[in-house]
matplotlib code that plots the C-alpha trace (Angstrom):
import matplotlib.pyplot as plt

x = [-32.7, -33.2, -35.5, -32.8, -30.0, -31.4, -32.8, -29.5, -28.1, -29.9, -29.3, -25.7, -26.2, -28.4, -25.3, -22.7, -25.3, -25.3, -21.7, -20.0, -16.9, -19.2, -20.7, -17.8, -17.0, -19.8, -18.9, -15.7, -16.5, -19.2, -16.6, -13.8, -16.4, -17.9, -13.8, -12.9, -9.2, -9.8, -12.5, -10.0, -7.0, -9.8, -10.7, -7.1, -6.1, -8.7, -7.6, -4.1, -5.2, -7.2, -4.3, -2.0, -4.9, -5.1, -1.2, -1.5, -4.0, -1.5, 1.0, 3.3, 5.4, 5.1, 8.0, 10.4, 8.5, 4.7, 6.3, 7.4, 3.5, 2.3, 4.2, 3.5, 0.3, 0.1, 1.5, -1.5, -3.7, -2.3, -1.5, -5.1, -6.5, -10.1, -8.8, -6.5, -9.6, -11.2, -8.9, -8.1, -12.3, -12.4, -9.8, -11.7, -14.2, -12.5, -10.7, -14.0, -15.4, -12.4, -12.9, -16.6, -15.5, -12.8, -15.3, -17.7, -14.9, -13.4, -17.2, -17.6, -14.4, -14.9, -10.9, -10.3, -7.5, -7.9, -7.8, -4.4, -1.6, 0.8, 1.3, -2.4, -2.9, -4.5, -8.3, -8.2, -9.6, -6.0, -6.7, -3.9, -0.4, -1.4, -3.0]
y = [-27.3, -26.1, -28.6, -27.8, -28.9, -32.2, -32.6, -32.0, -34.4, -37.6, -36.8, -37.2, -40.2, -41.3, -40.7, -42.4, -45.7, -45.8, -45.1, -47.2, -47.6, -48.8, -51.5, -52.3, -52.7, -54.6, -57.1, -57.7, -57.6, -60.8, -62.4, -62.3, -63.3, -66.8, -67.8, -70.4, -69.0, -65.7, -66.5, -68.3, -65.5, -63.3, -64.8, -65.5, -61.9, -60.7, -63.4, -61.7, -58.3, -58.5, -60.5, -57.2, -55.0, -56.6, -56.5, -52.8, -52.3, -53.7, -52.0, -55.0, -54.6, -57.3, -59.4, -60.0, -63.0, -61.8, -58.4, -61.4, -63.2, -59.8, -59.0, -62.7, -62.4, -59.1, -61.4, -64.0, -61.1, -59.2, -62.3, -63.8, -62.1, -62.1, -59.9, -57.7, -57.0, -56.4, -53.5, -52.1, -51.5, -50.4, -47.8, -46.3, -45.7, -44.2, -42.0, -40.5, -39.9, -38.2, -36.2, -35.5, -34.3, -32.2, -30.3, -29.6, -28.2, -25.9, -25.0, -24.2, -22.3, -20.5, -21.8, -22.4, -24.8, -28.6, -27.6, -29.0, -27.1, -27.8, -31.0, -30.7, -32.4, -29.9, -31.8, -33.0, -36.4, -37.9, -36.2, -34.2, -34.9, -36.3, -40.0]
z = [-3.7, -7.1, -9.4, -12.7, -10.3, -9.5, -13.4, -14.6, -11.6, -12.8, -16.5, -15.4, -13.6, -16.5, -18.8, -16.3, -16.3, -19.8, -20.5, -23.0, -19.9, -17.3, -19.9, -20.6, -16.7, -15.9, -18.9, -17.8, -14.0, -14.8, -17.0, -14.2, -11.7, -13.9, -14.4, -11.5, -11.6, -11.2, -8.3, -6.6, -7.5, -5.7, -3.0, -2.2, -2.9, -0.3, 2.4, 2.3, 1.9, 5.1, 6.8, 5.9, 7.1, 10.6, 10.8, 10.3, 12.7, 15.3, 14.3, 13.0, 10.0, 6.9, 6.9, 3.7, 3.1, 3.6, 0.6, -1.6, -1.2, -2.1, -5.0, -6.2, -5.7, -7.9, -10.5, -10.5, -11.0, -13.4, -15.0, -15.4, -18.3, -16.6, -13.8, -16.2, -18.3, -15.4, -14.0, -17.1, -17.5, -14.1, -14.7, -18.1, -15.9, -13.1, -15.6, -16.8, -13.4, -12.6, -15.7, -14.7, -11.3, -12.3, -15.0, -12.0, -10.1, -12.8, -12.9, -9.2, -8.8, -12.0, -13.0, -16.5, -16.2, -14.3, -10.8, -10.8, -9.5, -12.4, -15.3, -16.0, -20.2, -21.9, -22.1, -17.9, -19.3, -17.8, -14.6, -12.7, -13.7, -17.0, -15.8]

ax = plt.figure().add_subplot(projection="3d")
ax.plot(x, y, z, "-o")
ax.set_aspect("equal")
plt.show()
């Protein structure tokens, strides 16, 4: 494996680690975690996410009532400004990973567009379709 590869490898990752997004992740990740609401909205969440996910594993379909818990429970989170934070942070990042992945691809397949097949914005930062 070439040594400018792997030098140029950790300079990303260096960049990535010290990205104003993933601060700004990590702040809001140990803010939502410290709130007693949006620990409990959490723990909650995941109790009925792995309740759906052993219901698909069986092959059962949710019921009108277990869709209605669901879409409540999407409420709570979206409602509790720790978690909103939270996602909206997460997604800042995942936007410029995207964008990192997609300008190694273009790179790799020598393409000068996005990758994308068609609705591509004209800088990729939005990712395929425009966000």
């Amino acid at each position: 494996m070439s040594i400018n590869v792997m030098e140029k490898a950790n300079e990303l990752a260096e960049a990535l680690s010290s990205s104003e997004e993933l601060a700004n992740m990590r702040i809001a990740e140990t803010a939502m975690r410290n709130d007693p609401d949006a620990a409990a909205i959490l723990e909650e969440f995941q109790k009925k996410q792995k309740e759906i996910f052993d219901m698909q594993q069986m092959g059962l379909a949710l019921s009108e009532q277990q869709k209605q818990s669901v879409t409540v429970m999407e409420s709570k989170m979206t409602g509790n400004e720790k978690i909103k934070a939270f996602m909206e942070a997460s997604h800042k990042f995942e936007i410029m990973l995207q964008s990192v992945n997609m300008t190694i691809s273009r790179a790799l397949s020598g393409d000068d567009g996005c990758g994308c097949e068609s609705d591509c914005s004209t800088d990729c930062s939005e990712g395929c379709g425009g966000g």
